[in-house]
C-alpha positions, 0 to 999 in steps of 0.5 A: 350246767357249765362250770365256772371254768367254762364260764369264764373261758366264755367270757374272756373270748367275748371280751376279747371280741368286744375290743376286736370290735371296737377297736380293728377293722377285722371283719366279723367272721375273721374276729369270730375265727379269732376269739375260737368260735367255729360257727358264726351263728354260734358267736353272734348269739353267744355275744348277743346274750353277754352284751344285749346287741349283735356284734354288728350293732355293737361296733356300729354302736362303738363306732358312734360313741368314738365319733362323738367323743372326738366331737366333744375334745374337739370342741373343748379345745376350740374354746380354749 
């Protein structure tokens, strides 16, 4: 059973992964590396379970979810 200590230092590094994905273009491996995991596999299942994708499908999905707010600003001042 992990303790509420363990749980939260858990959630802090895969918050901090979340933004990393989102926002650099550090390789996955080198984000692992920095937010303490010791195995990628370890990581990426860790992640999986908190946010319900891979870190790969969730920059992609980051990724897309940027492109179409830039599309929408950039079309909303078009029309101004």
């Amino acid at each position: 059973m992990l303790t509420t200590k363990v749980r939260d230092m858990i959630e802090q590094r895969l918050q901090k992964a979340a933004q990393l994905l989102r926002t650099s273009e550090l390789s996955i491996k080198e984000i692992t590396d920095a937010v303490g995991y010791e195995h990628h596999s370890s990581f990426t299942r860790a992640f999986k379970h908190r946010f319900g994708l891979s870190p790969r499908f969730y920059r992609l999905q980051s990724y897309s979810a940027a492109t179409s707010m830039s599309d929408i600003s950039i079309n909303e001042s078009d029309h101004q």
